[in-house]
PyMOL CGO cylinders between C-alpha atoms (Angstrom):
from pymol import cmd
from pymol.cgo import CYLINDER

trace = [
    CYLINDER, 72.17, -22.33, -46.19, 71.35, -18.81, -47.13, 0.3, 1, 1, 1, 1, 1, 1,
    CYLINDER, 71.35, -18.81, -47.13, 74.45, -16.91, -48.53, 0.3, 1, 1, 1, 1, 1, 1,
    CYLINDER, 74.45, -16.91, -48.53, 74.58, -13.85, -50.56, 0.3, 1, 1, 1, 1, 1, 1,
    CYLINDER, 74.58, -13.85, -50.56, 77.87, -12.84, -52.45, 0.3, 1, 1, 1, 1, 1, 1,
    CYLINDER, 77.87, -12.84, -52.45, 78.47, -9.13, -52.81, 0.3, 1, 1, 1, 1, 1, 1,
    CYLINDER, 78.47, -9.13, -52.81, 80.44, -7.83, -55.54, 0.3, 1, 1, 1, 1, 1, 1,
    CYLINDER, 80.44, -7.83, -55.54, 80.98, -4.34, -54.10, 0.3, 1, 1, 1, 1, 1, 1,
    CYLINDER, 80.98, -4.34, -54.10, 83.82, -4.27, -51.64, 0.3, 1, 1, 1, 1, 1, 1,
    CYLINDER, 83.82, -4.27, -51.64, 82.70, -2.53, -47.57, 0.3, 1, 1, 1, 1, 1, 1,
    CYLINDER, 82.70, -2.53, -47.57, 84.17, 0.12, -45.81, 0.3, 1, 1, 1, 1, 1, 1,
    CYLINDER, 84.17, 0.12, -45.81, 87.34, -1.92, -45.00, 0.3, 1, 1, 1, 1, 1, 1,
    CYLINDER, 87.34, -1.92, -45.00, 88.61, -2.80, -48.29, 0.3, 1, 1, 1, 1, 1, 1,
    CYLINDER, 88.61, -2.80, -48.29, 87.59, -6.38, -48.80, 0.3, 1, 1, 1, 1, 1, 1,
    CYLINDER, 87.59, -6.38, -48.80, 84.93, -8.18, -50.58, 0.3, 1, 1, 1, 1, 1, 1,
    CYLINDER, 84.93, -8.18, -50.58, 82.85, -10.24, -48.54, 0.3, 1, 1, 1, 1, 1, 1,
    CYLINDER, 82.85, -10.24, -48.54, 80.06, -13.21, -48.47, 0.3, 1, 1, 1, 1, 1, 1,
    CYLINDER, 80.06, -13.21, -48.47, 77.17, -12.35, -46.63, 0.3, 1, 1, 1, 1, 1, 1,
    CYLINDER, 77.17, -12.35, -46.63, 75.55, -15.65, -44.27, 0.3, 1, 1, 1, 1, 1, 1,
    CYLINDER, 75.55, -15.65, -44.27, 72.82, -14.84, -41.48, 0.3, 1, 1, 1, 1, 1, 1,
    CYLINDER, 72.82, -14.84, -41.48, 74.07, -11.26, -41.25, 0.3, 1, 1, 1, 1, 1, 1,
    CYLINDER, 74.07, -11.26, -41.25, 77.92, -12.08, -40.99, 0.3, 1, 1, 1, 1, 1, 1,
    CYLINDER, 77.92, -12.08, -40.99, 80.40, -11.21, -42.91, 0.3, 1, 1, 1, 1, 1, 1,
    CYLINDER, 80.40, -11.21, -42.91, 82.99, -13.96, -44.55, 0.3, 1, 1, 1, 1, 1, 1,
    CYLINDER, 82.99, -13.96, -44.55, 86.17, -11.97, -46.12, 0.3, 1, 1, 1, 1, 1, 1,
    CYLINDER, 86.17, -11.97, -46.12, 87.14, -13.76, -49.32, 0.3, 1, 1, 1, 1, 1, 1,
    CYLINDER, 87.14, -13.76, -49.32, 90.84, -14.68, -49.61, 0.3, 1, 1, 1, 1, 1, 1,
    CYLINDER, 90.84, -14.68, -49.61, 92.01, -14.26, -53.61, 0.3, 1, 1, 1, 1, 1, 1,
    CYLINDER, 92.01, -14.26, -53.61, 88.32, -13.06, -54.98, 0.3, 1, 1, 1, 1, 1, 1,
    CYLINDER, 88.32, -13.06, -54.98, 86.44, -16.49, -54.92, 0.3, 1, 1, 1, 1, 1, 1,
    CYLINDER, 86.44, -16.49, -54.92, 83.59, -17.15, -52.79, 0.3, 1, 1, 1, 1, 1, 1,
    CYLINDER, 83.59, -17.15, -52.79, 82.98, -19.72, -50.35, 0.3, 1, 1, 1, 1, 1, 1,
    CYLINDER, 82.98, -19.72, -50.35, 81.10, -22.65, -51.78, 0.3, 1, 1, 1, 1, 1, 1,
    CYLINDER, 81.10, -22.65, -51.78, 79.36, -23.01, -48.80, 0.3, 1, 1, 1, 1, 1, 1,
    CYLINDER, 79.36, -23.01, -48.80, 79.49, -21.87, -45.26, 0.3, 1, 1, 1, 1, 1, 1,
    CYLINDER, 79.49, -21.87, -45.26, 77.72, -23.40, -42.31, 0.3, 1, 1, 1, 1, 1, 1,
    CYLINDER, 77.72, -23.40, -42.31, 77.72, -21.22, -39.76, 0.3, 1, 1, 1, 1, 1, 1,
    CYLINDER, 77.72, -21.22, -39.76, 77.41, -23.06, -36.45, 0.3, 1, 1, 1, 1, 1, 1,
    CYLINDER, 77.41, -23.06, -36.45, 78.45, -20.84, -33.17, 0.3, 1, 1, 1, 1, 1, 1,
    CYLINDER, 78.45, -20.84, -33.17, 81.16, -21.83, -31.03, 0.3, 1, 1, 1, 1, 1, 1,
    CYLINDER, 81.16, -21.83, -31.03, 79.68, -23.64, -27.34, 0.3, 1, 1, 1, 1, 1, 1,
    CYLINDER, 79.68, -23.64, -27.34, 80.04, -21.12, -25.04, 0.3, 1, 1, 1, 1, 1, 1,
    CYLINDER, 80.04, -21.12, -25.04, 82.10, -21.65, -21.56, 0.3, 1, 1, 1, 1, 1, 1,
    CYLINDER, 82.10, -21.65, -21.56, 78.59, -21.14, -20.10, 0.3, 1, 1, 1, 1, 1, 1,
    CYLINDER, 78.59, -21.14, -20.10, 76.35, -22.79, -22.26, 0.3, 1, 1, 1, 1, 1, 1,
    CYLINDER, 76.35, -22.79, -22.26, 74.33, -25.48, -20.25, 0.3, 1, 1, 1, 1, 1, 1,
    CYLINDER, 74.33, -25.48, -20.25, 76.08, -27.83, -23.40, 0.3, 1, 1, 1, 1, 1, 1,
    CYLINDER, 76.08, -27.83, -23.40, 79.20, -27.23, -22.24, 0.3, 1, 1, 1, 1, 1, 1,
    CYLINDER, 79.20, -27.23, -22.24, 81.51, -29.97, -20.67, 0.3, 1, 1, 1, 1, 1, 1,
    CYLINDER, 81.51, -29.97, -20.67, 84.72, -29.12, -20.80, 0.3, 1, 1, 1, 1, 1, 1,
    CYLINDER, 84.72, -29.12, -20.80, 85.73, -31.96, -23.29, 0.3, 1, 1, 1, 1, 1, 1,
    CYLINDER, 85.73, -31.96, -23.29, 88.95, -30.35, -25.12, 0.3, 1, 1, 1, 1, 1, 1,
    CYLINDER, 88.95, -30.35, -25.12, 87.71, -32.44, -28.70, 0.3, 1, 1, 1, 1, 1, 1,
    CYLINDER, 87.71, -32.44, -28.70, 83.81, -31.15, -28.57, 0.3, 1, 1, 1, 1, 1, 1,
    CYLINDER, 83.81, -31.15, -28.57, 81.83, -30.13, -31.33, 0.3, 1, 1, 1, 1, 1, 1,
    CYLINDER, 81.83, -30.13, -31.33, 78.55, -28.21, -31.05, 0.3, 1, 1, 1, 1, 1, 1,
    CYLINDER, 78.55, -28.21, -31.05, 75.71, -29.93, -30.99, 0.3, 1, 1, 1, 1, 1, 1,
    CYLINDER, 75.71, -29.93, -30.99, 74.17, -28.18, -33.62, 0.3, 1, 1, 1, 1, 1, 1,
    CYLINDER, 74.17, -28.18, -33.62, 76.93, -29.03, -35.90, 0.3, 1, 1, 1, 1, 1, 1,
    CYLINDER, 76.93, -29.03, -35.90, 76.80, -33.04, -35.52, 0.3, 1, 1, 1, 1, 1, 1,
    CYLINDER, 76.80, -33.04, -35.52, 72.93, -32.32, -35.85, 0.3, 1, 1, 1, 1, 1, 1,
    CYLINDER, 72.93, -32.32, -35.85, 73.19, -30.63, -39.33, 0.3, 1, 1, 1, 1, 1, 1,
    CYLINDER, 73.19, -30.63, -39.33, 75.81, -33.81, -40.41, 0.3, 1, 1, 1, 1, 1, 1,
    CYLINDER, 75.81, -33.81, -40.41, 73.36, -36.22, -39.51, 0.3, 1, 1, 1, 1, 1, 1,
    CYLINDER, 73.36, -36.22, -39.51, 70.10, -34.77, -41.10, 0.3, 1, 1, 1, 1, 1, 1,
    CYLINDER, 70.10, -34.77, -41.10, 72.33, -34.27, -44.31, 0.3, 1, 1, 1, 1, 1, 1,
    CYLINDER, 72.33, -34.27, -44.31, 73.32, -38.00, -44.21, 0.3, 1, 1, 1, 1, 1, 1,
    CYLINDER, 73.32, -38.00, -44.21, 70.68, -40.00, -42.74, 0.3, 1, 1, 1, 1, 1, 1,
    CYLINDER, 70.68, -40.00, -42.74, 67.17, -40.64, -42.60, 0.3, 1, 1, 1, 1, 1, 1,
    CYLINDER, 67.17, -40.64, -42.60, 64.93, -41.16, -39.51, 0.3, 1, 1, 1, 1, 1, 1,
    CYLINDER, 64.93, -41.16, -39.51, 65.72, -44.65, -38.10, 0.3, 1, 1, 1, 1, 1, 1,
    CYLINDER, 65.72, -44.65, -38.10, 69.12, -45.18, -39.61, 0.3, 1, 1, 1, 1, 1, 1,
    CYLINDER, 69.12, -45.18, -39.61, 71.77, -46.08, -37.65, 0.3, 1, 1, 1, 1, 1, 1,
    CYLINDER, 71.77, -46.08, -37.65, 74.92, -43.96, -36.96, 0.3, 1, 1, 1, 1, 1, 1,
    CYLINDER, 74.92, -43.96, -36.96, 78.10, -44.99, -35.94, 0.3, 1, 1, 1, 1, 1, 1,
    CYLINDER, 78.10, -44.99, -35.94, 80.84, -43.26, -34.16, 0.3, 1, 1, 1, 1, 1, 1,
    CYLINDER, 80.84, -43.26, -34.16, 83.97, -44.86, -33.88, 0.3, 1, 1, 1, 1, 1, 1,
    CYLINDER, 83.97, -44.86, -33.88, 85.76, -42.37, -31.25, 0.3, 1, 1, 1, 1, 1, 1,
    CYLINDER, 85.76, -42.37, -31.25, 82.88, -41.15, -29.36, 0.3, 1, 1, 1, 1, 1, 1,
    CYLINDER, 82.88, -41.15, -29.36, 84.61, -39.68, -26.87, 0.3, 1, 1, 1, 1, 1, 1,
    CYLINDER, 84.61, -39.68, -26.87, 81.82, -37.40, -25.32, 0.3, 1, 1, 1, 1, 1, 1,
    CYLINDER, 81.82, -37.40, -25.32, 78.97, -38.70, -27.26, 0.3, 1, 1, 1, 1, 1, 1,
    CYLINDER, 78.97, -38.70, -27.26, 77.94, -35.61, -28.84, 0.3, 1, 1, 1, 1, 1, 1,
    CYLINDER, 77.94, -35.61, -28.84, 77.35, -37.50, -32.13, 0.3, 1, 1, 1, 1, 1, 1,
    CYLINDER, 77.35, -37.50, -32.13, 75.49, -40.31, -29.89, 0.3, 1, 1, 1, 1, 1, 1,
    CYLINDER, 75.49, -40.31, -29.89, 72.97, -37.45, -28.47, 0.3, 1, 1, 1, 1, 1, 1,
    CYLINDER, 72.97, -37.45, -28.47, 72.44, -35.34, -31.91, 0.3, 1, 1, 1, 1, 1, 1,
    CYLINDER, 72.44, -35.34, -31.91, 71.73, -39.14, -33.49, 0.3, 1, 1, 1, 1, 1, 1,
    CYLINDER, 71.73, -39.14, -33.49, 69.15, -40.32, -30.73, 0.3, 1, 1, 1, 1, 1, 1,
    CYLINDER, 69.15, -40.32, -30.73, 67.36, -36.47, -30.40, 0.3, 1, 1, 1, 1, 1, 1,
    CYLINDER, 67.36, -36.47, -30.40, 66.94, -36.79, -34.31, 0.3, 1, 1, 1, 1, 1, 1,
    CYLINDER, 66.94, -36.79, -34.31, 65.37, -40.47, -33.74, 0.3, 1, 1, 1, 1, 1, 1,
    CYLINDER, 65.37, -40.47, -33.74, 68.45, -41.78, -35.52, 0.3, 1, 1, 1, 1, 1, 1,
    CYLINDER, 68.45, -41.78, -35.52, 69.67, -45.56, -33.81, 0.3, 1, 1, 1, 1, 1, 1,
    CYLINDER, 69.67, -45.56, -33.81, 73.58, -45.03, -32.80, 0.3, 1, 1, 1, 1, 1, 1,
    CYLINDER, 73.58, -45.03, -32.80, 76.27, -47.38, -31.77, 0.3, 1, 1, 1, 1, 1, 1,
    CYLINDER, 76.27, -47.38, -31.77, 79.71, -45.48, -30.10, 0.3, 1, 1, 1, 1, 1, 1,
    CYLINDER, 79.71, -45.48, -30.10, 82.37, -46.83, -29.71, 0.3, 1, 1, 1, 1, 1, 1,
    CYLINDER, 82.37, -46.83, -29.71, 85.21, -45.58, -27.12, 0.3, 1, 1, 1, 1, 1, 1,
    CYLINDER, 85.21, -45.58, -27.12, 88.66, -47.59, -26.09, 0.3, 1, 1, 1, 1, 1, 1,
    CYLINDER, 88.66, -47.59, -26.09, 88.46, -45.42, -22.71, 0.3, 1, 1, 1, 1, 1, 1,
    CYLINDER, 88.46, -45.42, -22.71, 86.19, -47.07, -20.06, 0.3, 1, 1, 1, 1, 1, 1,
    CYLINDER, 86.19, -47.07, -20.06, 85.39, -43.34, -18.68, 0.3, 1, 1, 1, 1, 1, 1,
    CYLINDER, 85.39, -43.34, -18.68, 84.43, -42.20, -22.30, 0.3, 1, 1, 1, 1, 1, 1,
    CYLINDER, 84.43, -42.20, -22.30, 81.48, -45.33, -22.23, 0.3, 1, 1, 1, 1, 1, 1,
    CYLINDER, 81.48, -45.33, -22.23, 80.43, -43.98, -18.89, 0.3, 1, 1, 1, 1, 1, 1,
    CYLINDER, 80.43, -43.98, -18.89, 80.17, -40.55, -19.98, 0.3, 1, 1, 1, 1, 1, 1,
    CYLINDER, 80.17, -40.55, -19.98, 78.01, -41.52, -22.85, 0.3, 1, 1, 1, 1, 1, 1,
    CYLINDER, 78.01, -41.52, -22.85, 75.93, -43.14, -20.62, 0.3, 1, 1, 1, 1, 1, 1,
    CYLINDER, 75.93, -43.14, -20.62, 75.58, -40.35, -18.55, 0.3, 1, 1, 1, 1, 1, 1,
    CYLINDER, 75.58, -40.35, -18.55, 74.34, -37.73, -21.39, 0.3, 1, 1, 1, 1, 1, 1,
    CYLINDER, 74.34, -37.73, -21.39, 72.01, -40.07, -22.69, 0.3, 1, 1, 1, 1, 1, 1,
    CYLINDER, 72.01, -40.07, -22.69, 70.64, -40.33, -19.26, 0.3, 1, 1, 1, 1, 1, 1,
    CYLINDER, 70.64, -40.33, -19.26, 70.73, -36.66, -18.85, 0.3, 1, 1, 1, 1, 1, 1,
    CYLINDER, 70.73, -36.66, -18.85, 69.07, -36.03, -21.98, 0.3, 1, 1, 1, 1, 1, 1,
    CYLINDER, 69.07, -36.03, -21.98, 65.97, -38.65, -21.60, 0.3, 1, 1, 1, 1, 1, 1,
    CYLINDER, 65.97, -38.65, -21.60, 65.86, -39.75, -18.24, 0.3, 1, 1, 1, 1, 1, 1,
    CYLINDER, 65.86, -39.75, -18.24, 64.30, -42.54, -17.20, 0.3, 1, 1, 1, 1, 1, 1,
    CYLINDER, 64.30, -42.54, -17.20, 63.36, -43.20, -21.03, 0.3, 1, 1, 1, 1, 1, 1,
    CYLINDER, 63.36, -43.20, -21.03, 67.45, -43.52, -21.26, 0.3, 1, 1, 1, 1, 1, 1,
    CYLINDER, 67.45, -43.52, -21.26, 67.63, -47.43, -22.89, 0.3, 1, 1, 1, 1, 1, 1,
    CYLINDER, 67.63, -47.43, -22.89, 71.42, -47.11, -23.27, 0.3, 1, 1, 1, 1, 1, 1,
    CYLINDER, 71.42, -47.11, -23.27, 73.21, -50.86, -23.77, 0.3, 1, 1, 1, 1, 1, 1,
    CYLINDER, 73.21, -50.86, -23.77, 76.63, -50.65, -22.44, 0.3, 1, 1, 1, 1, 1, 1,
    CYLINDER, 76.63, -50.65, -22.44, 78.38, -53.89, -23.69, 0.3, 1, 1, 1, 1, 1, 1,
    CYLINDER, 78.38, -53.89, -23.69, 81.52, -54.63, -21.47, 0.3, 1, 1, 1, 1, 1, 1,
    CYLINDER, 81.52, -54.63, -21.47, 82.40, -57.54, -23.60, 0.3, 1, 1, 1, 1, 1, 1,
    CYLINDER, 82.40, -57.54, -23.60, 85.40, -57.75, -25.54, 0.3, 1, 1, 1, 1, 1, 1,
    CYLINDER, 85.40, -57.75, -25.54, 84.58, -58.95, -29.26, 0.3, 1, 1, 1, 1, 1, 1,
    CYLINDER, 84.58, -58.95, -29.26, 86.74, -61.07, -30.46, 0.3, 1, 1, 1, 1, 1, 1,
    CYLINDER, 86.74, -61.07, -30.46, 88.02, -61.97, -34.06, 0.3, 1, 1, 1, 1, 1, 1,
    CYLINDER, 88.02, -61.97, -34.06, 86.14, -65.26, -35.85, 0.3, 1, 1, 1, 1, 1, 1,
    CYLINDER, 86.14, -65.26, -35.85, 88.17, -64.93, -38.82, 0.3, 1, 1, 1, 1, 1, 1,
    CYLINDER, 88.17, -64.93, -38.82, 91.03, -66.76, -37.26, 0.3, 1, 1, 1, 1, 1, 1,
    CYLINDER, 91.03, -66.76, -37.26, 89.76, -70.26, -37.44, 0.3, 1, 1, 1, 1, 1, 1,
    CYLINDER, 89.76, -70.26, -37.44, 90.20, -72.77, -34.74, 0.3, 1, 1, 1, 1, 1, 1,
    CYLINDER, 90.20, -72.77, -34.74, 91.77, -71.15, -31.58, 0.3, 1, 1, 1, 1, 1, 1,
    CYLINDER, 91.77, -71.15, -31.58, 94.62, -73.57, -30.45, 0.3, 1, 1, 1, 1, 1, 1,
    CYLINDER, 94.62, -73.57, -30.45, 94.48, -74.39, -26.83, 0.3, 1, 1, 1, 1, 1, 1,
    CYLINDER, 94.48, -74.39, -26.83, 96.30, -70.93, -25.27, 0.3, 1, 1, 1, 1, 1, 1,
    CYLINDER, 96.30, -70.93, -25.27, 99.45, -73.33, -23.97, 0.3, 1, 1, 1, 1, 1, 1,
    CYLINDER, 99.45, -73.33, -23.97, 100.70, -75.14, -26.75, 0.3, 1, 1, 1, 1, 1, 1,
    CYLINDER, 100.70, -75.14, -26.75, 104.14, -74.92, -28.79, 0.3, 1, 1, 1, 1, 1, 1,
    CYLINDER, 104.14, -74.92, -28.79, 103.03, -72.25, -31.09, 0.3, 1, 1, 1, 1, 1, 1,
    CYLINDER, 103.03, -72.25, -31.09, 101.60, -70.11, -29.21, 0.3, 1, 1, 1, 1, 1, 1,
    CYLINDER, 101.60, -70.11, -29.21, 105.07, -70.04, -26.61, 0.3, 1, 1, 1, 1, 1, 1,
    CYLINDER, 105.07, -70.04, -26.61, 106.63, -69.56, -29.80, 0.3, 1, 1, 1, 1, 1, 1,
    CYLINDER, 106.63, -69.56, -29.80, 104.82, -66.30, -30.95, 0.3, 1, 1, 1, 1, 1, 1,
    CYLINDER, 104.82, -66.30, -30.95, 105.20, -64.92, -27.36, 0.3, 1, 1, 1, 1, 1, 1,
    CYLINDER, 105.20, -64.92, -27.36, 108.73, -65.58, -27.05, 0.3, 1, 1, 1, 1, 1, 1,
    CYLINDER, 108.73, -65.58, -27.05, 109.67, -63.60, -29.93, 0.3, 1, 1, 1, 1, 1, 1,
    CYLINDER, 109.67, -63.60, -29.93, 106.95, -60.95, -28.94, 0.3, 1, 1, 1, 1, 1, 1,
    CYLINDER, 106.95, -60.95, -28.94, 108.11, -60.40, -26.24, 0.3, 1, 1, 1, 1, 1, 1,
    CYLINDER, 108.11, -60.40, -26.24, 111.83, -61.17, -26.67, 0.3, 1, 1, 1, 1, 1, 1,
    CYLINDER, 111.83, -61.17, -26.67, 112.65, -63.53, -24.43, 0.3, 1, 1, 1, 1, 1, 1,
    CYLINDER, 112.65, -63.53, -24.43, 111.44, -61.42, -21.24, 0.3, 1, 1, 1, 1, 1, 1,
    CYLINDER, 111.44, -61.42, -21.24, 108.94, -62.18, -18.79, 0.3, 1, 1, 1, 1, 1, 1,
    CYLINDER, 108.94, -62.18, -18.79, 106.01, -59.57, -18.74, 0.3, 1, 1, 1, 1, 1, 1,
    CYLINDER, 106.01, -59.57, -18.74, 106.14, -59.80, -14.68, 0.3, 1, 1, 1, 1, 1, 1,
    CYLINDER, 106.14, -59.80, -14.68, 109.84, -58.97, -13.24, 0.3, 1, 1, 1, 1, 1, 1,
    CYLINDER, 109.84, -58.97, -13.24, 111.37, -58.14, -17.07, 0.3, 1, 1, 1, 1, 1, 1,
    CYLINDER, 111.37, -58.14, -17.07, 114.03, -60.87, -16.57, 0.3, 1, 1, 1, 1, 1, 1,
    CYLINDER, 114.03, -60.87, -16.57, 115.48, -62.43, -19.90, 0.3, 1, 1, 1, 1, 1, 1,
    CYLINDER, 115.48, -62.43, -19.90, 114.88, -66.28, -19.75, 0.3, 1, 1, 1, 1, 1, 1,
    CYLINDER, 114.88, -66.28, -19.75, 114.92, -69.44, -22.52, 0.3, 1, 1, 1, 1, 1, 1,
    CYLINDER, 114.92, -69.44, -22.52, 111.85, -70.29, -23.39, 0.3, 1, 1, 1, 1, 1, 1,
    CYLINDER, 111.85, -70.29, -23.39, 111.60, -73.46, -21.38, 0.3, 1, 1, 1, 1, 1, 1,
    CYLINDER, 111.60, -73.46, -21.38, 111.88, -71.25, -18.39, 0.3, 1, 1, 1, 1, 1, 1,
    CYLINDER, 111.88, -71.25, -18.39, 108.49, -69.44, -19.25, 0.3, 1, 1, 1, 1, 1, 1,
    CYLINDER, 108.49, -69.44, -19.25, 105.16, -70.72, -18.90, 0.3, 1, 1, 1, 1, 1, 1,
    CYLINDER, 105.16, -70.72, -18.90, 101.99, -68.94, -21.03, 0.3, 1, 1, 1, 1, 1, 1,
    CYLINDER, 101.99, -68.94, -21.03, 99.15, -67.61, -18.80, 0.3, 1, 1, 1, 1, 1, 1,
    CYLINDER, 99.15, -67.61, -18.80, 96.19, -65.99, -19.20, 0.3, 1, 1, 1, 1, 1, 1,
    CYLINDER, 96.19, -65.99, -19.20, 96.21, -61.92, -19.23, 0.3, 1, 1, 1, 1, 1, 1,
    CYLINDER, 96.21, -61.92, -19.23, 92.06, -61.52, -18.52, 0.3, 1, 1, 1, 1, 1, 1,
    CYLINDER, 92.06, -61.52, -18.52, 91.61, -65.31, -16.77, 0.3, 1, 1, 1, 1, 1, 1,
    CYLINDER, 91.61, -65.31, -16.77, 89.12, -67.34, -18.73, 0.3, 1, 1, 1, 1, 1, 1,
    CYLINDER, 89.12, -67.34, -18.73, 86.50, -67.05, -15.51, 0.3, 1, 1, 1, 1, 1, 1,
    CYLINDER, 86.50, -67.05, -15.51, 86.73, -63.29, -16.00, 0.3, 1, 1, 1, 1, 1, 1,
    CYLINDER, 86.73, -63.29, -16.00, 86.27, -63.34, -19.64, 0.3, 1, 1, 1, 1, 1, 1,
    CYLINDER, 86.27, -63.34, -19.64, 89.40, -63.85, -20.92, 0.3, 1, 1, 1, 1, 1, 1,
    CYLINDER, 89.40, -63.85, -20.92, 89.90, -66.03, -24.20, 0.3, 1, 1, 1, 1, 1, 1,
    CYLINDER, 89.90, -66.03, -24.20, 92.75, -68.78, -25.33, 0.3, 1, 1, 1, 1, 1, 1,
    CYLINDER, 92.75, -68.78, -25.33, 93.17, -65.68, -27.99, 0.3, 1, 1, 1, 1, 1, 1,
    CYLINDER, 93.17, -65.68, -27.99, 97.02, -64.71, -28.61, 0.3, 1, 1, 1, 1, 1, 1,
    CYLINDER, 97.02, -64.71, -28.61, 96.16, -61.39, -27.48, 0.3, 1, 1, 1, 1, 1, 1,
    CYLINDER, 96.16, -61.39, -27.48, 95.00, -62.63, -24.49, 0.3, 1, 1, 1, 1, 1, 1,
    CYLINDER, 95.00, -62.63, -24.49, 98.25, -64.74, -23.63, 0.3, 1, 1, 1, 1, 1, 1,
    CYLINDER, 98.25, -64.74, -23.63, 101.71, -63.59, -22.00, 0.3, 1, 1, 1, 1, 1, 1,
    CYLINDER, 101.71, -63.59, -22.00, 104.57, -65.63, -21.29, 0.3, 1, 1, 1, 1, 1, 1,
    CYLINDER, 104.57, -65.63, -21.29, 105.75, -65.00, -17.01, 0.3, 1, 1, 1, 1, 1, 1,
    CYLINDER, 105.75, -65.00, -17.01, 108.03, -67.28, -15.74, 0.3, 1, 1, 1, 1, 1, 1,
]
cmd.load_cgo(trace, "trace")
């Protein structure tokens, strides 16, 4: 970053810090430490999609080159629109996003493809990880498990919302097992 600090104050008043010809005001005297100056995405700009959240390209670029080296692997949590996932793969950087929305994954998808191709090699896992750090997983009907739900879910069965005993509810499955669906608690619901 090229920055130059002037002392003298301009025509308006002010005393400014100079950064690829434009001028950054100083609020109390003390300079910016830094300033990356990264233009906004323009409404027309062929990079622009219209995601309210997005961040220029260029900017996820410079964060990546400052904090990885070629063939590391970046990871973005809430990838939303991928931008991190397409500054990491044009900078040869491996990437891993991760999105709860289903149309988020797609989109990735979609601006990897745009941006390679038919060179796109995008895995899009559809499985549901689950936790291994809860031991043994009891089978997804037993006491304890009705238990746990009952209380969850106070009583009330997650289909009509009617207030039963327990004895009156039976645990089911919320993703069947032949869909995917585990004997996990999360997994479970009491209906009666």
């Amino acid at each position: 970053m090229l920055a130059k600090y002037c002392h003298e104050d301009d025509a308006n008043g002010g005393r400014y810090m100079l950064s690829y010809g434009k001028k950054y005001y100083l609020k109390g005297g003390k300079p910016y430490d830094s300033v990356w100056d990264v233009p906004a995405i323009a409404a027309t700009s062929k990079e622009h999609v219209g995601y309210p959240t997005q961040n220029p390209i260029a900017l996820l670029q410079r964060i990546i080159l400052a904090s990885s080296n070629v063939d590391d692997i970046v990871f973005d949590p809430f990838c939303g629109f991928a931008t991190t996932c397409v500054a990491a793969d044009g900078l040869d950087r491996e990437w891993t996003g991760i999105d709860v929305s289903e149309k988020a994954a797609q989109l990735v998808v979609d601006r990897i493809d745009q941006s390679k191709g038919i060179f796109c090699d995008v895995i899009h896992r559809r499985d549901i990880p689950q936790r291994t750090d809860l031991g043994p997983i009891p089978r997804y009907n037993c006491a304890r498990n009705k238990v746990q739900l009952y209380g969850q879910q106070r009583g009330h069965c997650k289909t009509c919302n009617v207030h039963f005993e327990i004895r009156h509810l039976e645990v089911d499955h919320i993703i069947a097992r032949s869909k995917g669906g585990t004997d996990q608690l999360s997994n479970l619901e009491l209906l009666c």
